[in-house]
C-alpha positions as CSV (number, residue, x, y, z in Angstrom):
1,X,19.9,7.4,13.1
2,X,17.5,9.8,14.3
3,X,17.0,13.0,12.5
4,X,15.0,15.2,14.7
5,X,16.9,17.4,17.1
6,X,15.2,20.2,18.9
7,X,18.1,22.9,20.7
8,X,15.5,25.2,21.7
9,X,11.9,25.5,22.7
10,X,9.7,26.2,19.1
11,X,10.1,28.7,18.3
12,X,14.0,29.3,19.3
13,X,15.5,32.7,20.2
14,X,16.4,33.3,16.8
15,X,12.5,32.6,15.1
16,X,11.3,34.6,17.8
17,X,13.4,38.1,16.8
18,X,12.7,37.5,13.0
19,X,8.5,36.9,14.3
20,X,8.8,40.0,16.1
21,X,10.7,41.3,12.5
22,X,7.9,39.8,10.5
23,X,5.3,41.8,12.7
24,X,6.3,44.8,11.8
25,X,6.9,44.5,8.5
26,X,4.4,41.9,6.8
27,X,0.8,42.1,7.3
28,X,-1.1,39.7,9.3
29,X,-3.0,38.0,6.0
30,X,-0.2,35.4,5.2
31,X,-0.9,32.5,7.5
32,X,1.9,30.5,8.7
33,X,1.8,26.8,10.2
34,X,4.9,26.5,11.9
35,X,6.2,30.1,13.9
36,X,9.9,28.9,12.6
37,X,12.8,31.0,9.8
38,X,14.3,28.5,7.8
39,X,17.9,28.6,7.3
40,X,18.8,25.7,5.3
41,X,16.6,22.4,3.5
42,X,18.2,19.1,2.9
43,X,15.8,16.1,1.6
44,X,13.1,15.7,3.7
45,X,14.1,17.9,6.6
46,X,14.2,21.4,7.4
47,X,17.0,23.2,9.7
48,X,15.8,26.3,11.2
49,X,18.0,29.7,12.2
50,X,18.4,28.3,16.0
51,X,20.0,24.9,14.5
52,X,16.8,23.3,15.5
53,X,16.2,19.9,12.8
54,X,12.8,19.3,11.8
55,X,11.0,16.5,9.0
56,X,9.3,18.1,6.8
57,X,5.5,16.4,6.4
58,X,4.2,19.2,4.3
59,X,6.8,19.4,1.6
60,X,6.4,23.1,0.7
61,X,2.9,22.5,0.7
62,X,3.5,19.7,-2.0
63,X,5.7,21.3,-3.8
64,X,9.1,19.2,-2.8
65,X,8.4,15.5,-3.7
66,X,12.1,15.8,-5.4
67,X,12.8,16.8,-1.9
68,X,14.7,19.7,-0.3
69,X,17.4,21.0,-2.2
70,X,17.5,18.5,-4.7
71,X,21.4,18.4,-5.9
72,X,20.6,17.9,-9.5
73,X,17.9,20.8,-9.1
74,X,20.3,23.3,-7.5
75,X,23.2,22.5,-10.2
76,X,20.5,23.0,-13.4
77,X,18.9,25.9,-11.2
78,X,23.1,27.9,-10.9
79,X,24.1,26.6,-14.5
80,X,21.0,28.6,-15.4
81,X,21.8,31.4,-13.4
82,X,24.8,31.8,-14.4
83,X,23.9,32.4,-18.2
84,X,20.7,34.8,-17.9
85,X,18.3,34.9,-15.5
86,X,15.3,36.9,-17.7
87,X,14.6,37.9,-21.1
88,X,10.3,37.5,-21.5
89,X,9.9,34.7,-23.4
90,X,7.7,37.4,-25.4
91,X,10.9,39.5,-26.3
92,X,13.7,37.3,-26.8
93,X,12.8,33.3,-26.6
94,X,15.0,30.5,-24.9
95,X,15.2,26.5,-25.6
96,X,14.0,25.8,-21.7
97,X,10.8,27.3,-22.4
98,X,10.6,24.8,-25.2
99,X,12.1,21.6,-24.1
100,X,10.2,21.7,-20.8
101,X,6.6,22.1,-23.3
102,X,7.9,19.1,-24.8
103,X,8.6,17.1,-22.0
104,X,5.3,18.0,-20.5
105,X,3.5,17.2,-23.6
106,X,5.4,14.0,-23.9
107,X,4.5,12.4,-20.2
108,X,1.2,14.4,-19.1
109,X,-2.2,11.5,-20.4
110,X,-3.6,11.5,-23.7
111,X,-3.0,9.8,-26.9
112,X,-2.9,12.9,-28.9
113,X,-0.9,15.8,-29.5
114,X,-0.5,18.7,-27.3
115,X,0.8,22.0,-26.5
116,X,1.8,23.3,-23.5
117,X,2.0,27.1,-21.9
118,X,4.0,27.8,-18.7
119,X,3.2,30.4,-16.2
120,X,4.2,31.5,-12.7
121,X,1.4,30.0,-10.1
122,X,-1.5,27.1,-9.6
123,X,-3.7,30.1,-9.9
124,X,-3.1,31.5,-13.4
125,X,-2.7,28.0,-14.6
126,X,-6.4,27.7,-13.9
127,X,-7.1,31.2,-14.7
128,X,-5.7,30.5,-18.2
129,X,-7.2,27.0,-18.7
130,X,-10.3,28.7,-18.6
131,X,-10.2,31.2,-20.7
132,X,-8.5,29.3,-23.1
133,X,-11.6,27.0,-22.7
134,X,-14.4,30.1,-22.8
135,X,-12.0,30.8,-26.4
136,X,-12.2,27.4,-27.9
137,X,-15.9,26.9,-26.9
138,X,-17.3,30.4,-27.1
139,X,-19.4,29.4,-24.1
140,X,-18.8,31.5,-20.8
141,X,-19.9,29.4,-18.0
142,X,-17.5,27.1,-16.1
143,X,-18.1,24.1,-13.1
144,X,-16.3,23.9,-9.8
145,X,-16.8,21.8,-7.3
146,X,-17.9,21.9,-3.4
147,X,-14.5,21.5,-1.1
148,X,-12.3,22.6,-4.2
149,X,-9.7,25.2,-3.7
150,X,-8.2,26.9,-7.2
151,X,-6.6,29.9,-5.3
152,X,-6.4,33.3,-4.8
153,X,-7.1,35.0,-7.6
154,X,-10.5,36.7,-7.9
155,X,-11.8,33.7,-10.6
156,X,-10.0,30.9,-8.7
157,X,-11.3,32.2,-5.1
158,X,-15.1,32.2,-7.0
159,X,-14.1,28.5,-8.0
160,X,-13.0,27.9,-3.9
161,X,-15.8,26.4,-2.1
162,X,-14.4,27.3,1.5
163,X,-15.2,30.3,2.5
164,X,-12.9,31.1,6.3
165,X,-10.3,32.3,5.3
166,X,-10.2,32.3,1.2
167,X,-13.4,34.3,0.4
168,X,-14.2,36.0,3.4
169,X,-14.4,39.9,2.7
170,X,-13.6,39.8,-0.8
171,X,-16.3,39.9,-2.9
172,X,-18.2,40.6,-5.7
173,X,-16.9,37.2,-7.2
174,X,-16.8,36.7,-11.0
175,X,-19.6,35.6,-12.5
176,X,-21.1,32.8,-14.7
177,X,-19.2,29.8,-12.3
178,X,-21.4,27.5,-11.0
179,X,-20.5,24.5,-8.4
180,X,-21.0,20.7,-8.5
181,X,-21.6,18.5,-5.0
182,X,-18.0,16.9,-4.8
183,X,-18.2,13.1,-4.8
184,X,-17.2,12.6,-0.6
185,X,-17.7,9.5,-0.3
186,X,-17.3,9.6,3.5
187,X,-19.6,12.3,3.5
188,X,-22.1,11.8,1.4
189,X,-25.8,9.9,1.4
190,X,-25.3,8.9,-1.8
191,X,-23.7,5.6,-3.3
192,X,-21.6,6.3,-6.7
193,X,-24.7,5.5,-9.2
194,X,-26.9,8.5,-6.9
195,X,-23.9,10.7,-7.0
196,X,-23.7,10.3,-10.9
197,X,-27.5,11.2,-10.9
198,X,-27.1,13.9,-8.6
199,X,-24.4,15.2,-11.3
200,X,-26.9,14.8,-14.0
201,X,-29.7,16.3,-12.2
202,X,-27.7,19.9,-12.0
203,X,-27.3,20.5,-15.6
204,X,-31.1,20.9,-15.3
205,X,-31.6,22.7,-12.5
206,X,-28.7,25.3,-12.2
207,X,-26.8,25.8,-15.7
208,X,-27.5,24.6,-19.6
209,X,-24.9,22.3,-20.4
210,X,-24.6,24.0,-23.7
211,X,-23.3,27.2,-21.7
212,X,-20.4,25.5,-20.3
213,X,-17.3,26.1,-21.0
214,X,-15.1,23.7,-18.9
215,X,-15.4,21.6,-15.8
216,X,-12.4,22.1,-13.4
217,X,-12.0,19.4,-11.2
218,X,-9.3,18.4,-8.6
219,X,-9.2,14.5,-9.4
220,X,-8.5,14.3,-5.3
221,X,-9.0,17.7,-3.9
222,X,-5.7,18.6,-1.9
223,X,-7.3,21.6,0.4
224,X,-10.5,19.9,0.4
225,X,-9.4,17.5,2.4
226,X,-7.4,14.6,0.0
227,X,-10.7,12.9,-0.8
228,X,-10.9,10.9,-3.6
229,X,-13.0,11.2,-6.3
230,X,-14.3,7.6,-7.7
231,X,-13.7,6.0,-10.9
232,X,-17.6,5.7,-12.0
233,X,-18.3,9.1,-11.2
234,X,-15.2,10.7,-12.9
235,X,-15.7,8.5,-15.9
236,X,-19.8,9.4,-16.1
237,X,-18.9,13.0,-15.9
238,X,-15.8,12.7,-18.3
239,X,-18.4,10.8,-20.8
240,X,-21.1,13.7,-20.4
241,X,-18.6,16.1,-21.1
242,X,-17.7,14.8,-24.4
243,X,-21.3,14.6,-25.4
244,X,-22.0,18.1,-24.6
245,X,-19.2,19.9,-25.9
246,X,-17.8,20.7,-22.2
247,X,-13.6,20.5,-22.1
248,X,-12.4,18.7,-19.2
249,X,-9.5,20.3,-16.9
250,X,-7.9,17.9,-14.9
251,X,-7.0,20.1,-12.2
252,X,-3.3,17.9,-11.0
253,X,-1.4,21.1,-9.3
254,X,-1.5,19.4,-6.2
255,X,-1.9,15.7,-7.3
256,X,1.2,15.7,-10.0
257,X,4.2,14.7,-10.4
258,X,4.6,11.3,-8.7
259,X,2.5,12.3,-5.6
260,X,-0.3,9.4,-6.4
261,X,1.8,6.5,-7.8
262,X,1.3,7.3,-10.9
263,X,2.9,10.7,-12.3
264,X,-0.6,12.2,-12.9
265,X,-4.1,11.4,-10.5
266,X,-5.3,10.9,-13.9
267,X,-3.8,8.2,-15.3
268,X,-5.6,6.5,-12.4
269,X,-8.8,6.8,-13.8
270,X,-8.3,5.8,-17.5
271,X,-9.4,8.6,-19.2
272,X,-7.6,11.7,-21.0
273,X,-8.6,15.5,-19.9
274,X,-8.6,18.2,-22.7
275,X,-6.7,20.4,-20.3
276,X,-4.3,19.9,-17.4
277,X,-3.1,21.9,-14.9
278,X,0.4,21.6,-13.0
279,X,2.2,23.5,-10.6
280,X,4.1,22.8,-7.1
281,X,6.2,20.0,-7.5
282,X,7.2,21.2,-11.0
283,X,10.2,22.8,-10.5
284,X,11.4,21.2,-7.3
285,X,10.3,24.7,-5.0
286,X,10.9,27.0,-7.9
287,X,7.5,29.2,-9.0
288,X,6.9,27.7,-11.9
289,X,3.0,26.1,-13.7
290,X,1.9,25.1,-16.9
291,X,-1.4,24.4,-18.9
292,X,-0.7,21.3,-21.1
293,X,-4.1,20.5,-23.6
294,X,-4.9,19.4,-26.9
295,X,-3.1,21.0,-29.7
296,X,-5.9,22.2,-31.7
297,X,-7.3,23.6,-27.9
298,X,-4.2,26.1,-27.3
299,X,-4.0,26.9,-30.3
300,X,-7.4,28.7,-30.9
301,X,-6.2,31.7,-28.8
302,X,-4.9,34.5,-31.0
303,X,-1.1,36.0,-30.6
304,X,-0.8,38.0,-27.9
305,X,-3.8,36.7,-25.8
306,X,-1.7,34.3,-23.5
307,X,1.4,34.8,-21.4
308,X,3.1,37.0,-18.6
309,X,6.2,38.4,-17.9
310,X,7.7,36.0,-15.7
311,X,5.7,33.0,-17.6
312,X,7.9,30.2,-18.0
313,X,11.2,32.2,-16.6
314,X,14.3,30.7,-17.6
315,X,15.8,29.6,-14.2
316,X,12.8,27.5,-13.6
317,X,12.3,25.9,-16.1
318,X,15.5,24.6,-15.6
319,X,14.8,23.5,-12.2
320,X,11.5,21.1,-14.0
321,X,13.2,19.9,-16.6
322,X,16.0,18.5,-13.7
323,X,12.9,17.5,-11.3
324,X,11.4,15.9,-13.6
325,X,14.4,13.7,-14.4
326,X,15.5,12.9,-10.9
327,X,11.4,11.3,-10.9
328,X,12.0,9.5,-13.4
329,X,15.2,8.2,-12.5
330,X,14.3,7.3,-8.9
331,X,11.0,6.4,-9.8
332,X,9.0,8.5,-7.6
333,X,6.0,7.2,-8.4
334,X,6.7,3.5,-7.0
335,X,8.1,5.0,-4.2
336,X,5.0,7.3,-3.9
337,X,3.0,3.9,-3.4
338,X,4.9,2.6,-0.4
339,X,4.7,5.9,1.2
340,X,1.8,5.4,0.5
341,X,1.2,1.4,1.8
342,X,3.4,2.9,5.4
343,X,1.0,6.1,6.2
344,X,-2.0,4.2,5.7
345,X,-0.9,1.2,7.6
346,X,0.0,3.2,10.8
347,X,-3.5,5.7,10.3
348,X,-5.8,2.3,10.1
349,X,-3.8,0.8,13.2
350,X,-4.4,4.4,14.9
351,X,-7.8,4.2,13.4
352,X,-8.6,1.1,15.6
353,X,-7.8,2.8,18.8
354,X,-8.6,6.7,18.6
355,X,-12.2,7.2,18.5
356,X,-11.9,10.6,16.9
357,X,-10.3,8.7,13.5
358,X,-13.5,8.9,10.9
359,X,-11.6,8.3,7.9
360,X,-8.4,7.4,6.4
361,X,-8.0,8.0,2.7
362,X,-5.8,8.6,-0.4
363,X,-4.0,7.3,-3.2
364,X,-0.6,6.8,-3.5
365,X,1.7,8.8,-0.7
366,X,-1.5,11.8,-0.8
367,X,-3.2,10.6,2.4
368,X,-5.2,12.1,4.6
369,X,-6.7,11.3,8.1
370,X,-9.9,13.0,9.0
371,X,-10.8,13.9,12.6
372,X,-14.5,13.7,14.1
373,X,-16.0,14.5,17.3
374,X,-18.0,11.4,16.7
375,X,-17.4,8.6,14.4
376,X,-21.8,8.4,13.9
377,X,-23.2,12.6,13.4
378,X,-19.1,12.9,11.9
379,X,-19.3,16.7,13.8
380,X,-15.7,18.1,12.5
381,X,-12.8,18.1,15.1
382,X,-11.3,21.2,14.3
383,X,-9.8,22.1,16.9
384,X,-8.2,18.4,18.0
385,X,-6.9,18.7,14.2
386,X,-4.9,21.9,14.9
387,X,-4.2,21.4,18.2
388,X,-2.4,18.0,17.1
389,X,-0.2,19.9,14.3
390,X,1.3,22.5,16.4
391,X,2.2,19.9,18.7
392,X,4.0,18.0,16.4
393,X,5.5,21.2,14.8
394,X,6.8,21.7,18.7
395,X,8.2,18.3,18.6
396,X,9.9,18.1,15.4
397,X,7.8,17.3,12.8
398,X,6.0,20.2,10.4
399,X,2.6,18.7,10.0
400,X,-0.6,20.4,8.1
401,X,-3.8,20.4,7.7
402,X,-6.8,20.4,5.5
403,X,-10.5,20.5,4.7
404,X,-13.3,23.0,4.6
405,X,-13.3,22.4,8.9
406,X,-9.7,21.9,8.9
407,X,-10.1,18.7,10.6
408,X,-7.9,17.0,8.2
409,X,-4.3,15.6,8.6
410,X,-3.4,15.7,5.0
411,X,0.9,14.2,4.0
412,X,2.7,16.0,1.5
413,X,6.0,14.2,2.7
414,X,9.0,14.8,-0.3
415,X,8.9,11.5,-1.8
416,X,12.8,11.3,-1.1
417,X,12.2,10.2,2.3
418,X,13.3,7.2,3.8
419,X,11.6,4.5,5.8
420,X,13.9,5.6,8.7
421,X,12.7,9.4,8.4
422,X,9.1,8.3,8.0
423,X,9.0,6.1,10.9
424,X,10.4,8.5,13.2
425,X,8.1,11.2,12.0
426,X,5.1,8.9,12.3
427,X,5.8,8.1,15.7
428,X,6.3,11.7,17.0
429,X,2.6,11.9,15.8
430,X,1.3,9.1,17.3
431,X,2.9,10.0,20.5
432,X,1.2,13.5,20.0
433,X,-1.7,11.8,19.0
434,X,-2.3,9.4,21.6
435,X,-1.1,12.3,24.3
């Protein structure tokens, strides 16, 4: 049965008075992908205010794998709601806040015991995995990475390697962050032994490894692009880290919860960050993050140095503790690895017969497909890339992209979907792309 039905031109009557609304009222910073108002989510489709039905590709940028509305989500999310919506967790405290730290201890890697402290975005998860790093360590100087995107806040944009639109106009950044070349395989010179030395050869010419706090490190960076970092290099740098007294900080806001095959990127590569990092997908759409780490780690911060208001808020926690469980009983993260096996399949048979295809990469149902001018200089193709999602946003299917040229298709489809909605989805891009 197919799922897509378009009433109206994109954007309908209705999108168009609430744009010219939104004009008026909102600045012009927040970018938006598709010029559509949601009215209603169901699974892995979107249903606009002009009854217009669209798949949803992009998930909330990654934060729906539980999908659209999630029934079990919305009951725990109005059970909630129904008993109190705030208190501060630093006032009067709530058994949510402490059954979702235990369920996050329990499942996130590691083979020791953890703590765990929930906030309200990706950003201040990061912004408080390092300073709860710079605490532990008394060290002030922390690693990013080329292509990595942390967010908006004024550390987390210093940590962003792409400058258009994220850093653009707003500096001074903070200071004493230094960044490591990311391991782009499709990019880079190097093979994975003269990346490793390449990652060596920096803690002698640009910062004392002694000085360093933490390395933050998106596992497979989701702005950047989806690449994927290799086992070899994220093994050598986990290894140096250890010997030097560096905390690792698995960086899985984007790469959690099922999206990989596995319910953490990291459980891919066999080893066990200090810190992790979590956001989107874990409360099913509700703003909601955490910082899960070593026990002795989180506990090194006095009273009264970590938290928020809204940390951790009641409602949403409620919403992870049910998101999580709906994973875990429908097994997102097998289902994430024949998403997976389908988008690939289709992007290498494209790849065969579209010369502007350079790569096709990813793990699990996080896949991306990376446009080039020309498969041999690998000149970005920006402006195919774009081009392509609005026309599949004007035919149905709310696409994204990604990269520091924006040249990549990157999937954040709700793991929920079926084959049906997937096919159907894949061959409104096809159509687009072949065009």
């Amino acid at each position: 049965m197919q799922m897509i039905s378009l009433k109206t031109p994109i954007p309908g009557p209705k999108s168009q008075a609430l744009l010219a609304r939104r004009k008026a009222a909102v600045p012009q910073g927040p970018f938006n992908i598709a010029p559509i108002f949601v009215e209603r989510g169901e699974g892995a489709t979107v249903i606009d205010v002009d009854g217009n039905v669209f798949l949803d590709f992009s998930g909330g940028l990654g934060s729906l794998n539980a999908g659209h509305a999630n029934p079990k989500v919305v009951e725990a999310v109005t059970a909630q709601a129904r008993k109190y919506l705030h208190t501060c967790f630093h006032i009067a405290q709530y058994e949510p806040y402490v059954a979702l730290a235990e369920k996050l201890n329990a499942i996130t890697p590691g083979k020791f015991v953890k703590k765990t402290l929930l906030l309200n975005s990706g950003a201040e998860a990061i912004e408080n995995a390092v300073k709860i790093a710079r605490y532990y360590t008394k060290r002030s100087a922390v690693i990013g990475f080329e292509h990595g995107f942390t967010g908006r806040t004024l550390l987390t944009m210093t940590l962003t390697s792409k400058v258009m639109p994220y850093k653009f106009g707003f500096g001074p950044f903070a200071p004493e962050v230094y960044r490591l070349p990311y391991p782009y395989t499709y990019r880079s010179e190097l093979d994975e032994n003269g990346m490793i030395e390449q990652m060596h050869e920096f803690f002698h010419t640009h910062v004392d490894p002694k000085q360093v706090a933490c390395v933050v490190m998106e596992l497979i960076l989701g702005e950047g692009g989806f690449v994927v970092a290799p086992k070899a290099y994220v093994q050598a740098l986990a290894k140096f880290c250890k010997e030097n007294g560096i905390l690792f900080v698995a960086d899985e806001i984007q790469s959690g919860f099922a999206r990989t095959g596995r319910m953490f990127a990291a459980e891919h590569y066999d080893f066990e960050p200090e810190l992790i990092t979590m956001a989107k997908s874990l409360a099913g759409g509700m703003p909601l993050s955490a910082v899960t780490g070593r026990a002795e780690i989180m506990d090194s911060v006095h009273v009264g140095g970590l938290g928020g208001t809204y940390g951790g808020n009641p409602v949403a926690c409620a919403a992870a503790l049910a998101t999580i469980g709906e994973m875990e009983r429908m097994n997102l993260p097998a289902r994430a690895e024949k998403i997976g096996e389908i988008l690939r399949n289709r992007a290498l048979a494209w790849q065969k017969k579209h010369p502007l295809i350079g790569d096709v990469r990813g793990l699990g149902a996080m896949v991306a497909i990376e446009f080039v001018k020309d498969r041999q200089t690998k000149e970005p193709a920006k402006e195919f890339t774009v081009k392509l999602v609005q026309s599949c946003v004007e035919n149905g299917v709310i696409l994204i992209y990604a990269g520091t040229h924006s040249n990549a298709l990157r999937y954040l489809v709700p793991l929920i979907i079926t084959d049906e909605q997937l096919d159907e989805g894949l061959d409104v891009i096809e159509k687009q792309l072949f065009a």
